[in-house]
C-alpha positions in Angstrom: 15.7 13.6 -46.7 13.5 10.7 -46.9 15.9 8.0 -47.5 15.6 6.6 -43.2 11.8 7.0 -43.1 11.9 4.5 -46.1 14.4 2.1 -44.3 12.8 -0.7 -42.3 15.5 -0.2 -39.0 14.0 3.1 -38.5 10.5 1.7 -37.7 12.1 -1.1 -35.7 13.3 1.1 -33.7 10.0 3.0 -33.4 8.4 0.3 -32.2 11.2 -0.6 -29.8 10.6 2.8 -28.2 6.8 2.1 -28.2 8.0 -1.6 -26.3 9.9 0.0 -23.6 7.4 3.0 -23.1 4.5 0.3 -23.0 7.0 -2.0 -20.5 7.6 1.0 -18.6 3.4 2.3 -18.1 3.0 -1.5 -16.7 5.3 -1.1 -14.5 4.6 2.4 -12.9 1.4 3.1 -13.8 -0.3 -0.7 -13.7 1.1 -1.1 -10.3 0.7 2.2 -8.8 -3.3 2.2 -9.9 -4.4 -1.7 -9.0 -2.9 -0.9 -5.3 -5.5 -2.3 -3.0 -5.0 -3.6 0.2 -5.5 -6.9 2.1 -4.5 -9.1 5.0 -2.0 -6.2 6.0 -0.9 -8.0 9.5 -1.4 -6.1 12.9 -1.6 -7.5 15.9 -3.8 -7.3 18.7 -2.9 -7.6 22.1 -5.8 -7.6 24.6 -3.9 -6.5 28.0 -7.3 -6.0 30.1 -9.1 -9.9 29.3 -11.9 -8.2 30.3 -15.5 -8.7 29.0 -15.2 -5.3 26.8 -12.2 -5.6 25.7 -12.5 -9.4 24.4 -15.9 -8.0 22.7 -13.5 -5.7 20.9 -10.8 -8.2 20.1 -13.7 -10.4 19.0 -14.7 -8.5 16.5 -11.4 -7.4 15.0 -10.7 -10.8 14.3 -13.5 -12.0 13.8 -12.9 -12.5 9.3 -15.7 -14.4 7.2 -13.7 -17.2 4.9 -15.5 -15.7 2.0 -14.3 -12.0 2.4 -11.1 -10.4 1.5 -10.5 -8.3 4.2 -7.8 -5.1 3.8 -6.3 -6.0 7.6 -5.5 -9.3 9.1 -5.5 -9.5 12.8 -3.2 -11.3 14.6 -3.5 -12.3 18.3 -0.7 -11.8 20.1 -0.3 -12.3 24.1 2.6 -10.1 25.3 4.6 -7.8 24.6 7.6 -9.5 24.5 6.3 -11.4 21.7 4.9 -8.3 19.9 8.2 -6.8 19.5 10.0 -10.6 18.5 7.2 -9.8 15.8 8.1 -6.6 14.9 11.9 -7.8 14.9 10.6 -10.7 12.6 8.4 -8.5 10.5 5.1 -10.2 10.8 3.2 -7.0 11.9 2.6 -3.4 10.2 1.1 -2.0 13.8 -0.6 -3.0 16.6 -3.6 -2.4 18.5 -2.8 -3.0 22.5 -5.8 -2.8 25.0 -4.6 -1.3 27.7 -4.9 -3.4 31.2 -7.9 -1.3 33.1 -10.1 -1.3 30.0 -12.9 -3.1 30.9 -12.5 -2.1 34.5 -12.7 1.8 33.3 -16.1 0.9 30.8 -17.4 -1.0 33.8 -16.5 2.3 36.2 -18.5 4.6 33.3 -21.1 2.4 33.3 -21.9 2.5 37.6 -21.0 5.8 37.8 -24.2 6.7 35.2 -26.1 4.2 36.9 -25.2 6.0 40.0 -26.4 9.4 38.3 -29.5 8.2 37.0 -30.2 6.4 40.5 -29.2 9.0 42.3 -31.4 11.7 40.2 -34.7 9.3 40.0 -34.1 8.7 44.1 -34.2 12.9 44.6 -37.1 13.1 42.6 -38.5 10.4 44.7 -37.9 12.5 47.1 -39.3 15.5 46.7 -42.9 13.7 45.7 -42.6 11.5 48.8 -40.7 13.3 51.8 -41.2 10.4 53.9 -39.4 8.2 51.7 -36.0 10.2 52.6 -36.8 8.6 56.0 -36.8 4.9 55.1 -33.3 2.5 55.7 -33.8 1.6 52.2 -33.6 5.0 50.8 -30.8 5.9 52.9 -28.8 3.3 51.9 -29.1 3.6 48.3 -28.4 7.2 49.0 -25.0 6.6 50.5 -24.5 3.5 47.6 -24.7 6.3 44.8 -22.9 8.9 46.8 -19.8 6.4 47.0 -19.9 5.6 43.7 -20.0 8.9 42.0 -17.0 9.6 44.5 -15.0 7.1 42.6 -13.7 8.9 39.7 -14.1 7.4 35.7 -10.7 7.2 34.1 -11.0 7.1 30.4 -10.5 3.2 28.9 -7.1 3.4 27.4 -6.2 1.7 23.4 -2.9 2.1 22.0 -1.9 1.9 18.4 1.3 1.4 17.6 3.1 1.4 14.0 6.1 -0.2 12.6 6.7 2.4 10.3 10.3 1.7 9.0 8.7 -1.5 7.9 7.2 -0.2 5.0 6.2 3.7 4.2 3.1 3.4 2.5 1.4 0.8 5.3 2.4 3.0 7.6 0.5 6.3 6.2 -2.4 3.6 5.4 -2.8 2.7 9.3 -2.2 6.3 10.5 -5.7 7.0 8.8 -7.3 3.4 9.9 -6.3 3.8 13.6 -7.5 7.3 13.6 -10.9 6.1 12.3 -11.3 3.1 14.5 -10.5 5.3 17.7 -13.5 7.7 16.5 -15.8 4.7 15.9 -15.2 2.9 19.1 -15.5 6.1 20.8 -19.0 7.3 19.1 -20.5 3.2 19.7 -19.3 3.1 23.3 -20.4 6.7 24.0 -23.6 6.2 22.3 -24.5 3.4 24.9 -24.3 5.5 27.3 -25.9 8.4 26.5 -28.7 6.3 24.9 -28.9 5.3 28.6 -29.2 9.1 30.0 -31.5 10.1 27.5 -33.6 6.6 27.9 -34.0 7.7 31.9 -35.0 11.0 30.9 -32.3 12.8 33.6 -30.1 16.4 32.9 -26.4 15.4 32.6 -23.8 18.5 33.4 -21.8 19.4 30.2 -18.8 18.0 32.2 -20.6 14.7 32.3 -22.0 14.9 28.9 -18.7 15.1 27.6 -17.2 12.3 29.9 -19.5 10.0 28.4 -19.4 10.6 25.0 -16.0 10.2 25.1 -15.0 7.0 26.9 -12.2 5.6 25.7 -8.6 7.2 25.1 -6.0 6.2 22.2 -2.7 7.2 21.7 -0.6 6.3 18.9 3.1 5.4 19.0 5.5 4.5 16.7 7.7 2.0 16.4 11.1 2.1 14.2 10.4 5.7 13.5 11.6 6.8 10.0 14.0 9.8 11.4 13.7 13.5 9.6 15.7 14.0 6.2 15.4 10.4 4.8 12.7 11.4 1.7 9.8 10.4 3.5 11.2 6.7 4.0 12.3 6.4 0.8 15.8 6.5 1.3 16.5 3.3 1.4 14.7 2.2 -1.8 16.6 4.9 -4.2 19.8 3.7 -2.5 18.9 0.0 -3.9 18.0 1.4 -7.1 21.6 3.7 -7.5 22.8 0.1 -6.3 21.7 -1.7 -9.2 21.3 1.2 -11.9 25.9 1.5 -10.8 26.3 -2.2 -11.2 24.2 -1.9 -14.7 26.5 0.7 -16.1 29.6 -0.8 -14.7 28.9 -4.7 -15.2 28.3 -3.2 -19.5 31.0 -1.0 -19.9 33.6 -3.6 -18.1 32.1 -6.6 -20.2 32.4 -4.6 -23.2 36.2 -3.7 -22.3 36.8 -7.7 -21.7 35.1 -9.0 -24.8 37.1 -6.0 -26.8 40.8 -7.4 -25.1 39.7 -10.8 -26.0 38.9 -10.3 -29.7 42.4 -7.8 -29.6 44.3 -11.1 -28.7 42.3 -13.1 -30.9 41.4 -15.5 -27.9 38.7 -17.8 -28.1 37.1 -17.1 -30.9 34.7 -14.5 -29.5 34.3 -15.8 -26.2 35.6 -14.3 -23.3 38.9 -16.5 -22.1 39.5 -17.4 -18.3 41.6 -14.5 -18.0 39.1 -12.5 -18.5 36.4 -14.1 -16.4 39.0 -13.7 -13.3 39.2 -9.9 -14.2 35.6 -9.2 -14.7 35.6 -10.4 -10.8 37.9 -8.7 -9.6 37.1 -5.5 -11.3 33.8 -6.0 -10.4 34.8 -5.9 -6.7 36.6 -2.8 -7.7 33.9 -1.2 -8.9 31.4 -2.1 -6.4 33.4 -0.1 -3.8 33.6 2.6 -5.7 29.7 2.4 -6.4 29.5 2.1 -2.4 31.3 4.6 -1.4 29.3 7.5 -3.9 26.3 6.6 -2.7 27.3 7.1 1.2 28.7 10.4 -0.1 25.8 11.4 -1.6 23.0 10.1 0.2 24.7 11.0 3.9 27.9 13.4 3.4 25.8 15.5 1.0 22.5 15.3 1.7 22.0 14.5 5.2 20.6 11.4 5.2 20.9 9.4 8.8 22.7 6.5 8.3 23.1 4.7 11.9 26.0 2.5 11.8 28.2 3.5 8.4 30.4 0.1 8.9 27.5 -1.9 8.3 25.7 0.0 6.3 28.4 0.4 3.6 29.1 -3.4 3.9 25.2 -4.3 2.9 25.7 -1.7 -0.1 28.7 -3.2 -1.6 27.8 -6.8 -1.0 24.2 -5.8 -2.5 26.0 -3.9 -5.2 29.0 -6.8 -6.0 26.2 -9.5 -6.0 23.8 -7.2 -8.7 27.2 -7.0 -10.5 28.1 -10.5 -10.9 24.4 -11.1 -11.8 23.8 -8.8 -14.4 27.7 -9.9 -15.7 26.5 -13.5 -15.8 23.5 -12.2 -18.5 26.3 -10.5 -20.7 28.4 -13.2 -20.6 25.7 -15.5 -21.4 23.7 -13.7 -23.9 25.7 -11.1 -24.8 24.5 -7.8 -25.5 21.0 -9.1 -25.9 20.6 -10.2 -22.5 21.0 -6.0 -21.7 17.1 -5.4 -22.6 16.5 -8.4 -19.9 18.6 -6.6 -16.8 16.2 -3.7 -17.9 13.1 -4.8 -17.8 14.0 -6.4 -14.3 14.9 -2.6 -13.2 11.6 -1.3 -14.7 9.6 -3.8 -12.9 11.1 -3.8 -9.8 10.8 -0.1 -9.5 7.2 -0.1 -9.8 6.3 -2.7 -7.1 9.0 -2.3 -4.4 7.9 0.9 -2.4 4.9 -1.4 -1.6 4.1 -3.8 0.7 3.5 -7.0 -1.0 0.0 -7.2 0.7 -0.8 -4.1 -1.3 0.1 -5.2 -4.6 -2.4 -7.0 -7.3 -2.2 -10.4 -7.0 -0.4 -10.0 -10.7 2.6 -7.4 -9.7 3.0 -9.5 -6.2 3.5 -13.1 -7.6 5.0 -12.4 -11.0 7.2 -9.1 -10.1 8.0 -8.5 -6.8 8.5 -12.6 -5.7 11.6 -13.0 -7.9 12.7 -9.7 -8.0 16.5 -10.0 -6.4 16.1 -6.1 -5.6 13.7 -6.9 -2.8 16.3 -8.7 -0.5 18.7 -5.5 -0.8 16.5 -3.2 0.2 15.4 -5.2 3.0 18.6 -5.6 4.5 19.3 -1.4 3.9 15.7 -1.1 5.6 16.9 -3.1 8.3 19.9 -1.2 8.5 18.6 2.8 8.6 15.7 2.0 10.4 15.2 -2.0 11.7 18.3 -2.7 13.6 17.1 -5.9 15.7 15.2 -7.0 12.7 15.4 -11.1 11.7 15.2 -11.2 8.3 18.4 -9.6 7.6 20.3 -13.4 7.6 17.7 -14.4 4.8 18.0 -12.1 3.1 21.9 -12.6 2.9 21.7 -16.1 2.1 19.4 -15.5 -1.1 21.8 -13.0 -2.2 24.8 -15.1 -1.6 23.0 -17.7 -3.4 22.2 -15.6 -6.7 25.9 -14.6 -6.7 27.5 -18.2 -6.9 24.5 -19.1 -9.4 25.6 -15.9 -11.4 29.6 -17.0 -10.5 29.1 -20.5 -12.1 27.2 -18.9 -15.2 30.3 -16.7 -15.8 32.4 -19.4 -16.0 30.8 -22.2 -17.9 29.4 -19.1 -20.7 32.2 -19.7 -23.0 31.3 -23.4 -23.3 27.6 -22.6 -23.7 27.5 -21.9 -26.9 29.1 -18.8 -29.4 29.1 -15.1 -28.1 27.5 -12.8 -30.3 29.8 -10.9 -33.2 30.6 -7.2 -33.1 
C-alpha cells in the first residue's frame, strides 16, 4: 500500500506538480495583479489653435522627466496622419479639439460679460433715470443686446478609441475620457460661474446650466470590436488553439518518426533525412487541418465575424505551420525534454498577451512578452478581424518567416548535434 510513497519518483513527481503549478501562478496571477499602466500613446490633435484649446493641449502634454505618467500624449497635426497612426498602431485613442473651440469659450465668455454688463447697466438705470439718456449708455445697451443675440454653441472635444488595438486599453480609456470630459467641464464651467456669482447678478436656470456646462464630447470608435467575438478576445484564443494544435500535433508526429526510425534501425536513434522531409510535410498536413477546425469552430459554430475568410485562414495556417516547425525543431533537438520548454513558453505567453505591453510590469513585458513568438500571430489575426489597413502585419510576417527557417535549419542539422535521447 505503502510501497510508492516510499519510492523517491513519487515525490519527484510531487514536486514536478508543485513546479508547473508555481510556473503557472507566475504567469496568470503575477501578471494579471502587477498590471499598471504607463505611457499608453494617444494622440492629441488640436483642430481649433486657439488660445483655449492650446492651454488644454498644453497641459496634456505637458510630462515632468521624473514622473511615470499612465498616458503619453502624442501631438499629432491632422487627421490624415491620425489614422496613418492608427494604421501603424502608435495610438490607443485620441483626443481631437474640435475647430470652433476657442471661438465657442470665447462666445461663452462675451455673452456672460454681456449679461453681467447688461444687468449692472439696468440697475444703473433704475438708480439714475437720466443715465438711460446718455450716448454712452445707449450704446453699450445696444453692444450687449447684439451680443446676447449671438447664440453660445457648446466647445466641441472628441475622443476617439482604437479599440480593436487592444481590449483592455480600450475599456481603460472609456473610463479616462469619460473623467477628463467631466473635469474639463466642472474647471471651465467653474470660471464662469465664479464670474456670475463674483458680480453678484441672477442667472436664469437656462443660463445657469449653459454655463456650467461648456464644452461637449462625444466618443467614437475606431476599429470597433463587432458583437459575438468574446469581448475582443477572439483573436487571442484563436492564437492559443493555434499553438496548443501545433503542440499536440508537432509531439504525437515526432513521436511516430523517432518510433519508424528506431523500427528500421536507422541512425542509431536519430531521426534519418527521411524522416526530417516527412515531419515537414506532415506538418503542413496537419496545420491545415488545425486551420480549418478552428474557422469551423470559432465562425461556422459559434458565430464569430471573420471579415475576409481567405485571408484569415491563410494567417492561421502559416501562424500554425510556423509554431509547428518551431516546437518540432525543440523535439528534434532535445527530445522529449525540450516538451516542458514549448510549455512553459505557452504558460507565459498566456498570461501577458491579452495586455498591452504598456500595461505589463516592466518584468512580464521585457522578459515574456518581447520574445514570445505568439505575439506576432495574434497581431496579424488582430489585424485581420478587426485592423484591416493596419501596417504591422508585414513585420509581423517577416519575424515569423524568420523563426520558421531558424526552426527548418535546427531540424535538419539535429541529428549531427549530438545523440537523441533513448526510449
Amino acid at each position: 500500500m505503502f510501497a510508492i510513497i516510499k519510492q523517491k519518483t513519487f515525490w519527484l513527481y510531487l514536486c514536478a506538480v508543485i513546479l508547473v503549478l508555481t510556473l503557472f501562478s507566475v504567469a496568470q496571477f503575477g501578471a494579471r495583479n502587477t498590471i499598471k499602466v504607463h505611457n499608453l500613446p494617444v494622440a492629441v490633435l488640436d483642430e481649433s489653435n486657439g488660445k483655449a484649446s492650446q492651454q488644454i493641449k498644453n497641459n496634456l502634454t505637458y510630462q515632468p522627466k521624473d514622473k511615470n505618467t499612465k498616458i503619453k500624449w502624442i501631438v499629432v497635426h491632422s487627421r490624415k496622419q491620425l489614422r496613418q497612426g492608427y494604421n501603424d498602431k502608435k495610438y490607443y485613442g485620441a483626443v481631437i479639439i474640435k475647430k470652433n473651440f476657442s471661438a465657442n469659450i470665447t462666445a461663452y465668455t462675451k455673452r456672460l460679460q454681456a449679461l453681467i454688463g447688461q444687468q449692472k447697466l439696468a440697475a444703473l438705470i433704475k438708480k439714475t433715470p437720466a443715465a438711460a439718456k446718455t450716448t454712452k449708455v445707449k450704446t453699450q445697451e445696444k453692444a450687449f443686446a447684439a451680443a446676447l443675440q449671438q447664440p453660445a454653441q457648446q466647445a466641441g472635444i472628441s475622443f476617439q478609441i482604437n479599440q480593436g488595438m487592444n481590449t483592455s486599453a480600450a475599456t481603460l480609456l472609456t473610463t479616462a475620457f469619460t473623467k477628463m470630459g467631466a473635469q474639463l467641464n466642472t474647471k471651465l464651467g467653474a470660471k464662469l460661474t465664479g464670474a456670475v456669482q463674483k458680480s453678484g447678478i441672477a442667472l436664469s436656470s437656462a443660463n445657469w446650466k449653459s454655463l456650467s456646462n461648456p464644452v461637449k464630447t462625444t466618443t467614437t470608435t475606431v476599429n470597433k470590436i463587432p458583437n459575438k467575438s468574446v469581448s475582443g478576445m477572439a483573436p487571442f484564443l484563436m492564437t492559443v488553439f493555434a499553438w496548443l494544435g501545433a503542440l499536440i500535433s508537432s509531439l504525437l508526429l515526432w513521436r511516430e518518426h523517432k518510433k519508424t526510425d528506431q523500427n528500421k534501425n536507422l541512425g542509431k536513434n536519430r531521426l534519418s533525412l527521411a524522416s526530417i522531409n516527412s515531419e515537414v510535410l506532415t506538418g503542413l498536413i496537419a496545420s491545415a487541418v488545425i486551420t480549418g477546425t478552428i474557422y469551423v469552430l470559432a465562425h461556422g459554430c459559434y458565430g464569430v465575424p471573420v471579415p475576409d475568410a481567405g485571408q484569415f485562414m491563410l494567417i492561421v495556417f502559416f501562424s500554425t505551420y510556423i509554431f509547428y516547425l518551431l516546437q518540432t525543431g525543440v523535439l528534434d533537438l532535445f527530445g522529449f525534454a525540450g516538451w516542458p520548454l514549448l510549455i512553459l513558453v505557452w504558460i507565459l505567453s498566456t498570461g501577458v498577451l491579452s495586455y498591452a505591453p504598456e500595461m505589463l510590469s516592466s518584468f512580464f513585458r521585457n522578459w515574456v512578452y518581447s520574445w514570445t513568438p505568439i505575439r506576432f500571430a495574434l497581431d496579424m489575426i488582430t489585424n485581420t478581424l478587426y485592423m484591416p489597413n493596419a501596417t504591422t502585419t508585414g513585420t509581423d510576417l517577416t519575424v515569423l518567416g524568420s523563426v520558421g527557417i531558424v526552426a527548418l535549419i535546427v531540424m535538419y542539422v539535429s541529428p549531427f548535434l549530438g545523440k537523441r535521447e533513448k526510449r
